[in-house]
C-alpha positions in Angstrom: 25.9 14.3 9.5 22.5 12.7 8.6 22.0 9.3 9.9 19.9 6.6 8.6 16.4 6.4 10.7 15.1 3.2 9.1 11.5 2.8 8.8 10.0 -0.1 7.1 6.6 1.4 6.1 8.7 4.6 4.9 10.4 1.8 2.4 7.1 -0.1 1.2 5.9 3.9 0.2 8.7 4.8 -1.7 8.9 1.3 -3.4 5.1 1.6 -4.2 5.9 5.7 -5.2 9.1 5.0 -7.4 6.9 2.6 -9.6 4.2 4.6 -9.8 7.0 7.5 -10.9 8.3 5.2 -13.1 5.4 3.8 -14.6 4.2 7.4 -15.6 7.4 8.8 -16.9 8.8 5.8 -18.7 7.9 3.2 -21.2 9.9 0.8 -19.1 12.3 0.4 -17.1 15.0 -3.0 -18.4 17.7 -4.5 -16.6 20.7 -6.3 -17.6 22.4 -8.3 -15.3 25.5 -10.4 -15.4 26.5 -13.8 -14.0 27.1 -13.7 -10.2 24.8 -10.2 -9.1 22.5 -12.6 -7.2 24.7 -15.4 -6.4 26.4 -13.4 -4.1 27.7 -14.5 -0.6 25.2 -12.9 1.8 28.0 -12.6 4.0 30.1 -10.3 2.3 28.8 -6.7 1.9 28.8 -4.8 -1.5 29.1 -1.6 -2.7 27.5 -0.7 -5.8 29.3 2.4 -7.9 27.3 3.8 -10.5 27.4 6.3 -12.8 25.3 9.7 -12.2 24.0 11.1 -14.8 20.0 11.5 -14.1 18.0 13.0 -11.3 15.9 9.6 -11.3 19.8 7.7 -9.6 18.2 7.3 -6.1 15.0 5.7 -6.9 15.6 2.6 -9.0 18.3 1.7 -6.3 15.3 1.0 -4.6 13.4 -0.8 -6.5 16.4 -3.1 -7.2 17.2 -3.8 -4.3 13.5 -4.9 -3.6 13.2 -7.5 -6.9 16.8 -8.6 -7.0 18.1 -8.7 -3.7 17.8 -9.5 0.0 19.7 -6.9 1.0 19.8 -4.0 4.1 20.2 -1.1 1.5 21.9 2.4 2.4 22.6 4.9 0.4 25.2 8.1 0.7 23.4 11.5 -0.4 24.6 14.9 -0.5 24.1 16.6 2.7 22.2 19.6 1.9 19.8 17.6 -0.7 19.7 14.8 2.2 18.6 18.0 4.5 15.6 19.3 2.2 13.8 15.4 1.6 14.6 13.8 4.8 12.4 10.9 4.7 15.0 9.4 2.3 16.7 8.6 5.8 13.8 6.1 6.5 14.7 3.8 4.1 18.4 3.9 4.3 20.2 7.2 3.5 22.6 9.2 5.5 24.6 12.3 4.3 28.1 13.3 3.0 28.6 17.4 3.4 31.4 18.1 0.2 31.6 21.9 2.2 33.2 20.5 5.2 36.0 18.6 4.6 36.4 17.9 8.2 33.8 15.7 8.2 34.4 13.3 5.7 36.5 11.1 8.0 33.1 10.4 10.3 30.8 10.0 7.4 33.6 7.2 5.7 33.7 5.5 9.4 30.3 5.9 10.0 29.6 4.1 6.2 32.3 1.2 6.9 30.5 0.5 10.3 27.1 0.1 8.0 28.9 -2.3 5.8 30.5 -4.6 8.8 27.0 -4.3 10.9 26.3 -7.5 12.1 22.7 -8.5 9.9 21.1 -11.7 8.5 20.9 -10.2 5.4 23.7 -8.8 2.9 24.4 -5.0 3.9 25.0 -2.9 0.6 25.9 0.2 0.0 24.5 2.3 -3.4 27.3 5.3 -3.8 27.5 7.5 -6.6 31.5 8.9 -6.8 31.1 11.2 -9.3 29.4 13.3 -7.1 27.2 15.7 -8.8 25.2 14.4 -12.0 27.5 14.7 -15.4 26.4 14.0 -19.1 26.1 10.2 -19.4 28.8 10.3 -22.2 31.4 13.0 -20.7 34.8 11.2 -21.0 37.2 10.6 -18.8 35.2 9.8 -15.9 36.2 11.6 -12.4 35.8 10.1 -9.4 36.2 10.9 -5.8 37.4 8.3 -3.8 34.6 7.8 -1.0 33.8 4.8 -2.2 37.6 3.3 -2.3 37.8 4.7 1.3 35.2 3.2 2.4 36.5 0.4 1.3 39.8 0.6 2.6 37.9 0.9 6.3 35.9 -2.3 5.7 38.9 -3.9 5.0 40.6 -3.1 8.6 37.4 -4.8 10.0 37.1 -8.2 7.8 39.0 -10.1 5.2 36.6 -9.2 1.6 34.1 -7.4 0.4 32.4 -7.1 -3.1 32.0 -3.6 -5.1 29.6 -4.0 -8.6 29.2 -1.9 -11.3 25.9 -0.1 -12.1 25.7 2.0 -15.2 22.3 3.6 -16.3 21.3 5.3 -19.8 17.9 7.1 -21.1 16.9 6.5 -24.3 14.2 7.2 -27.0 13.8 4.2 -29.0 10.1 3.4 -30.6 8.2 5.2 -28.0 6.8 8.4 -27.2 8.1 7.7 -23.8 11.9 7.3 -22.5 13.9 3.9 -21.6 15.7 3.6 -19.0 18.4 1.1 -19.3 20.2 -0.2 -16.4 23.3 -2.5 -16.4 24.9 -5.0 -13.5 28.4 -6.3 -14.1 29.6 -9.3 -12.5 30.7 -8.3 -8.9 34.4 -8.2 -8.1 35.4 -9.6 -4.8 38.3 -7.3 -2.9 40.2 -9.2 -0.6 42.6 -7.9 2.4 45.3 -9.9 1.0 45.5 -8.4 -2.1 43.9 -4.8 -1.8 46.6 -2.6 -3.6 45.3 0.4 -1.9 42.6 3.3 -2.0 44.3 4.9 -5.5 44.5 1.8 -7.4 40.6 0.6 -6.3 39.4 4.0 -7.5 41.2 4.3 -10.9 40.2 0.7 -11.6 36.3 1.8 -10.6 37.1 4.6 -13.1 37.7 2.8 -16.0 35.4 -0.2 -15.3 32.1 2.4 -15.3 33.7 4.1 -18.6 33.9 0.6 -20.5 30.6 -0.4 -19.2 28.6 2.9 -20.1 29.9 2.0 -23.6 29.2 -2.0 -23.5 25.8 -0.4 -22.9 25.4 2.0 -24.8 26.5 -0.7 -27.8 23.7 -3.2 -26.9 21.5 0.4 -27.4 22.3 1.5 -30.6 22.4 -2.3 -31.8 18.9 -3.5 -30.3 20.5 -6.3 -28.2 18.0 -6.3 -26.0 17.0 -9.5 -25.5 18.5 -10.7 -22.3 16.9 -7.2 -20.4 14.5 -7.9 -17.4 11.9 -5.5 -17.3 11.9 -4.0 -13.9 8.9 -1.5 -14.5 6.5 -1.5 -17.3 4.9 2.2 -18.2 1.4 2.7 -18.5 0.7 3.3 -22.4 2.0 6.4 -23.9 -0.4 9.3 -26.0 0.4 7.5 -29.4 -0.2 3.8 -27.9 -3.8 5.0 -26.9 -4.3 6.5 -30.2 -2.9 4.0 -32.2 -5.4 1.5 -29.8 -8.7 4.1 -30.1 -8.5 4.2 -34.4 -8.0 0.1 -33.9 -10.9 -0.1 -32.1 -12.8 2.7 -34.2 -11.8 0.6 -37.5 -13.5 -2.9 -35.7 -16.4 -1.0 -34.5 -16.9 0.6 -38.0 -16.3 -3.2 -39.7 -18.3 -5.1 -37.5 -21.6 -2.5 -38.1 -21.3 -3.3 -42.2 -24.2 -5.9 -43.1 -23.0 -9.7 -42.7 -24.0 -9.9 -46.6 -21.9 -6.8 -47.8 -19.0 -7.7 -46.0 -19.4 -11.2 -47.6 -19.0 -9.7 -51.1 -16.2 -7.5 -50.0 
């Protein structure tokens, strides 16, 4: 297994990378984000399930977690993709290998003794349980349950712990460039007491995702839009610098017609 090797100058690069990615590729990149995300107890560690439907998944977790939260991110990544880009360990990442079953057990221990770390700030872990990148609207969702057992272990070690639902979508709306859409629901807090078990955490995680992707996908196709933060703003597409140039070309060409002719006009 591949361990996390944090190095903070490894994080500032990819934060100052990812935006620069995103800023290039996108038109922007909008966040909505429900009651209770950031009024979390720093305490209490998270997990944050999303759905994985896009090869861009592990860099906004990133950038969110460096605009919304004071958090020590980390971030579970397939083994043998972990293996070929391994500075992804430097800002929180460590590895899950799906070919060798046997080792599952050490990477879920290894992840729950991330989560209880003793930290001054909030540790969080970004997991993806589908784990390979689907369509965004294949239904039902499948899920494996890494992210329920991980739970389950932080629950032998303390008393609660958050898990949040992420859901991203790409979009074409008025652009020439993509959206990227990204959506936080309001965190559920797990307690000990009344944790029904690995099964019934991962079937609920299931369905939550599901009826999120489509609250989302609603507030799409409607143009709700209003309540999104912008994370990342793109740098102006082909047809914005077009559109901009025959502006320009039209003032240039007006302000070049004699005062006394344009008087008349």
């Amino acid at each position: 297994m591949l361990k996390v090797r944090r190095s903070r100058l490894y994080t500032l690069w990819f934060g100052w990378y990812s935006r620069r990615q995103f800023r290039k590729y996108f038109n922007s990149v909008r966040v909505f984000m429900q009651f209770g995300v950031q009024e979390m107890d720093l305490r209490t560690p998270v997990i944050f399930y999303a759905n994985h439907a896009y090869w861009w998944d592990g860099f906004w977790s990133q950038l969110c977690t460096e605009k919304f939260f004071h958090q020590r991110l980390h971030i579970i990544i397939e083994f043998q993709q972990l293996q070929k880009h391994l500075f992804f360990t430097r800002i929180g990442a460590f590895s899950l290998d799906r070919s060798r079953p046997k080792s599952w057990p050490t990477t879920l221990r290894y992840a729950a003794e991330l989560l209880t770390d003793n930290n001054e700030r909030q540790n969080a872990l970004w997991i993806f349980p589908q784990g390979k990148i689907e369509h965004v609207d294949k239904r039902p969702l499948v899920f494996f349950k890494g992210a329920a057992s991980i739970a389950s272990r932080v629950l032998e070690k303390i008393p609660q712990l958050y898990i949040v639902s992420i859901v991203s979508r790409i979009e074409y709306l008025d652009e020439q460039k993509p959206e990227l859409f990204l959506s936080f629901r309001e965190p559920f807090l797990v307690s000990r007491k009344e944790y029904a078990g690995a099964n019934d955490l991962n079937a609920y995680m299931q369905k939550m995702t599901e009826s999120h992707l489509d609250e989302l996908s609603e507030k799409i196709r409607s143009r709700k839009l209003d309540d999104a933060m912008t994370l990342v703003k793109g740098s102006a597409s082909v047809n914005r610098k077009s559109e901009a140039f025959r502006r320009f070309m039209r003032l240039d060409s007006w302000n070049k017609v004699p005062g006394s002719f344009r008087k008349k006009l």
